[in-house]
N, C-alpha and C positions, 0 to 999 in steps of 0.2 A: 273461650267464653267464660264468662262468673257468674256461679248461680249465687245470688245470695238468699240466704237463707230467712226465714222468719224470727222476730223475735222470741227468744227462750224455748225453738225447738225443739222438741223431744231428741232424746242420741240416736234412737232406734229410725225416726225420718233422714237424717244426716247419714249415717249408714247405707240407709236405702239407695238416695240420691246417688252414693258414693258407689254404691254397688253395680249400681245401672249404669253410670258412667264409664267405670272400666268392660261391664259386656259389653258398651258401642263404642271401645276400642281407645278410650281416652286416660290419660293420665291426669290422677286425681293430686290435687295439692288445695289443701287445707288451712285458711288463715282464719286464726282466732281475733275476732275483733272487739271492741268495748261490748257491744249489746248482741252484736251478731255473728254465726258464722260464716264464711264466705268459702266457695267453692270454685277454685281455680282449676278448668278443664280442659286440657291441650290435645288439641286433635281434630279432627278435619269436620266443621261441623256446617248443619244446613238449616233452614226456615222448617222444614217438618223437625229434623229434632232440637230445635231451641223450643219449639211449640210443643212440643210428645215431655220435657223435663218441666214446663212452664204447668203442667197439670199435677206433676209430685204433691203429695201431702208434706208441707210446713217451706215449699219453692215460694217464696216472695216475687223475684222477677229475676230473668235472664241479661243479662249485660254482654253484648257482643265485645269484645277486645280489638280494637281496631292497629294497633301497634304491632310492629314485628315482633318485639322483646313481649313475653307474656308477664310471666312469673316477677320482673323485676320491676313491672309496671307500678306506676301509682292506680291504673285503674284495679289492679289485682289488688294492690293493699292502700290503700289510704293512709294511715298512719304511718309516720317514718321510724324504720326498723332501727331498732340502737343493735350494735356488735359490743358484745361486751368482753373486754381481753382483759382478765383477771379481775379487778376491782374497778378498771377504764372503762367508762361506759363510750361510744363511738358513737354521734347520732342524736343524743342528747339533751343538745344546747351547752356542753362544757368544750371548752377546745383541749385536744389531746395536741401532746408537742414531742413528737417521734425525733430523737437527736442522736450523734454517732458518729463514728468515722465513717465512711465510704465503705473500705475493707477491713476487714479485722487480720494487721500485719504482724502483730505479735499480741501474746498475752499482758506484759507488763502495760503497755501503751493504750491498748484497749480497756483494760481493768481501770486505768487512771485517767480518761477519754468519760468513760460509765460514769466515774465518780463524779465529774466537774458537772459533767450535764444533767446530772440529778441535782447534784446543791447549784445549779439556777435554773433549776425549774420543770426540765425535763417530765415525762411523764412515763416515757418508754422508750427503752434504745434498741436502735438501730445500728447494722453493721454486716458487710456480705463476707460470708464465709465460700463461696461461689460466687466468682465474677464473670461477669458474661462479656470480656472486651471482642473491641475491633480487632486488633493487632493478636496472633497467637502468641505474639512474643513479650506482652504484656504479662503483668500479675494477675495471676488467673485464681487469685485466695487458696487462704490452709485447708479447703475442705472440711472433713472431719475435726482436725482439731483445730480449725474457727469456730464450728459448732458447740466443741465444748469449752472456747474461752466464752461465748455468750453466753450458755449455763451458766457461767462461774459469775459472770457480770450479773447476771439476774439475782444470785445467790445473796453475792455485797452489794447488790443497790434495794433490791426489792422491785427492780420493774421487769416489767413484761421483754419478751426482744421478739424485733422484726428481721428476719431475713428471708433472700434472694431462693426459690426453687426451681434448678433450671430442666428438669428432665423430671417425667416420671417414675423413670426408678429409684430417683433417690430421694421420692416425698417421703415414705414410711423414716430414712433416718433422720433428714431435716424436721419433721414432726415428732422426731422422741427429745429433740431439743428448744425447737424454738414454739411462741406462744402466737405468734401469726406466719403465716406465709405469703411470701409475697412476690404475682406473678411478676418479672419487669417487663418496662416497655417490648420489648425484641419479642417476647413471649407471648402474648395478648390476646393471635390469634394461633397459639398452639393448642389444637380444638382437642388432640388427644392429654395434654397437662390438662386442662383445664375440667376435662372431664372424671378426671382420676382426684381433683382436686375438690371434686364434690361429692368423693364417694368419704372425705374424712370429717370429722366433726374440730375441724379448727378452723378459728377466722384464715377468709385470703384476702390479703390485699392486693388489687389488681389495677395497675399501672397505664396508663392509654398507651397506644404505640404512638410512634412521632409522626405517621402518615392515616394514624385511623380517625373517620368521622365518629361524630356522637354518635349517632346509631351502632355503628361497629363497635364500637367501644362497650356498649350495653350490650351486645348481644353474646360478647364473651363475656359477660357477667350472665346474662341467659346460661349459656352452657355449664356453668358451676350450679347455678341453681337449677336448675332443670335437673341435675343429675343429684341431686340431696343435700347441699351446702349451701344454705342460706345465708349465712357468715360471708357478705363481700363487702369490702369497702372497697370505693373508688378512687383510683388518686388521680388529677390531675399531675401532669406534668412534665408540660410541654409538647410544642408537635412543631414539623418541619414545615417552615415558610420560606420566602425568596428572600427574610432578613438573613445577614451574615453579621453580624455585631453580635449578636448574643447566641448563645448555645442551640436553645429552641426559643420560640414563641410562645411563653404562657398565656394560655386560654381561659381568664378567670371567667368569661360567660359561661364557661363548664359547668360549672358550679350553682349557678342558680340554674341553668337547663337541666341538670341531673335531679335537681329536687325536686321540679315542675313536672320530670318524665318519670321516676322512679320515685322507690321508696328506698332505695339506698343512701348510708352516707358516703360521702366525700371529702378527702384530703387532698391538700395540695403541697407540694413539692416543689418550692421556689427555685432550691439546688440547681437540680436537673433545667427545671424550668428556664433558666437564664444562662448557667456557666461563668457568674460572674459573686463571688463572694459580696461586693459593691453592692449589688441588685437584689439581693436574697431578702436585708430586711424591709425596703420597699413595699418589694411584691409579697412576701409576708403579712405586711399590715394589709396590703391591700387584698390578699387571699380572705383574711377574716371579716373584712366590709364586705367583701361578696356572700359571706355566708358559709364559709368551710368548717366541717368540724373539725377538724384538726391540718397540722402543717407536719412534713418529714423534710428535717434538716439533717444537712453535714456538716460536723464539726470535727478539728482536726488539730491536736496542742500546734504543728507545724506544720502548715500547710503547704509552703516550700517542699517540705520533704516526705509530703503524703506519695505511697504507691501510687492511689487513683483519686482523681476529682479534687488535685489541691487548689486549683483555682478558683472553684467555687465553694469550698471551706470555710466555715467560719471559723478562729478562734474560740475559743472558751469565754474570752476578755469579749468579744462583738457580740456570743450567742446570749450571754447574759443581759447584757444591753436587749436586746433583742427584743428576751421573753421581757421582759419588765415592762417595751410598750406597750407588747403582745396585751396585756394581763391589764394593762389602764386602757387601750382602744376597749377591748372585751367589755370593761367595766362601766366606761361612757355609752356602749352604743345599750348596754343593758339596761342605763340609764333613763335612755333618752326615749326607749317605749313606750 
């Protein structure tokens, strides 16, 4: 349930309210609003105590939470939550443009991958140092030291980096290097990452699996936040249907359904999304008519001879192209308000 509070409060009534909630066994979580505070309560509740807190000094009224997902509700917070990854604000109204190889296969290739996709546009690169394939006999990334060529990218470019955390033993070292983490698809409903994921004070970005509904989908963002990490972005990107032509089925309805049911933001992932380099800036433009804050692309100088995901790669020469419609659609529909 949400108590919200009355306006300008006293701290010492807020406290109270907060205090009595944890004796009748509830976890307190606290959103600061424009005028008000608001009192997010999880825990098994009934008609005597919505009415027994509905009598507090400075209780305005009780709001029942009728959603499975509590905390990542729009009825818990109203206002849509910006993540802010260094200077990027996420959530907004600016669109972030997440760009990168797939893997980070070497240093020199990567370092000059960073560079091109910052001078068109980029915002913040992306690149896995940990790869989660099918095939064990796939390229499975440098590990550690993918980890520290994305430091080094962030050093010469100045942007943030996204990568891939596939276990929780290894969040504490992927967080002394990179500026988001991000659960992939496969991962999604890994309840124990997810909850180790919320005990650290970094953005996560969390990826839909290719068979979870919207529900599902929020409710492992539920488990990040529930457990201290309010920091989650969503990404769309893609889910398995009975097409065979494209990679997965991108779900741009995601996108405005996540804004209507949460207050999180959401990215979309055309990449993944499609499996077709062809398709990416399409559905790109069409991710931002839906309302995404931001897009994560792969970009790859040859994509012929990328380790992972050269088919859906863009060049350097296409992602340029790209961001430039990116940046005139944006501008038109800001326009046309």
């Amino acid at each position: 349930m949400i108590i919200v509070m009355e306006k300008n409060t006293p701290q010492e009534q807020i406290e109270q309210v907060s205090e009595k909630l944890k004796d009748k066994g509830f976890q307190v979580h606290l959103s600061q609003g424009v005028e008000r505070i608001i009192i997010g309560a999880i825990g098994e509740r009934s008609q005597a105590i919505m009415e027994m807190f509905e009598t507090l000094p400075g209780v305005e009224k009780i709001v029942p939470i009728v959603q499975p997902f509590k905390l990542a509700s729009r009825e818990f917070k109203h206002q849509t939550s910006v993540v802010r990854v260094g200077d990027n604000p996420i959530g907004d109204g600016k669109i972030q443009i997440i760009a990168g190889p797939c893997a980070v296969e070497s240093r020199e290739l990567f370092l000059e991958a960073a560079m091109m996709v910052k001078e068109a546009g980029a915002t913040m690169l992306r690149g896995g140092a940990f790869k989660p394939r099918t095939s064990p006999y796939s390229f499975q990334g440098l590990e550690e030291e993918g980890l520290k060529i994305l430091a080094e990218a962030r050093e010469l470019t100045g942007l943030p980096v996204v990568t891939e955390v596939m276990d929780p033993r290894i969040i504490d070292i992927v967080a002394c290097y990179a500026d988001v983490l991000q659960v992939g698809a496969r991962n999604m409903q890994n309840f124990f990452l997810l909850r180790e994921l919320g005990k650290i004070n970094k953005p996560v970005l969390l990826k839909r699996g290719p068979s979870a509904t919207i529900e599902e989908w929020i409710m492992a963002a539920e488990y990040i936040i529930s457990s201290g990490n309010s920091q989650v972005i969503m990404c769309e990107r893609g889910i398995r249907t009975f097409e065979n032509y494209t990679r997965n089925t991108l779900d741009l309805s995601a996108v405005p359904l996540i804004k209507q049911l949460t207050h999180l933001p959401i990215i979309v992932d055309p990449s993944h999304g499609t499996g077709k380099w062809k398709l990416v800036e399409p559905m790109a433009l069409a991710a931002i008519g839906a309302g995404c804050d931001g897009l994560m692309v792969e970009v790859h100088q040859n994509p012929s001879e990328a380790l992972s995901d050269g088919p859906q790669s863009l060049t350097p020469e296409n992602f340029n192209t790209m961001v430039k419609k990116i940046q005139n659609l944006k501008a038109a529909l800001e326009n046309g308000q």
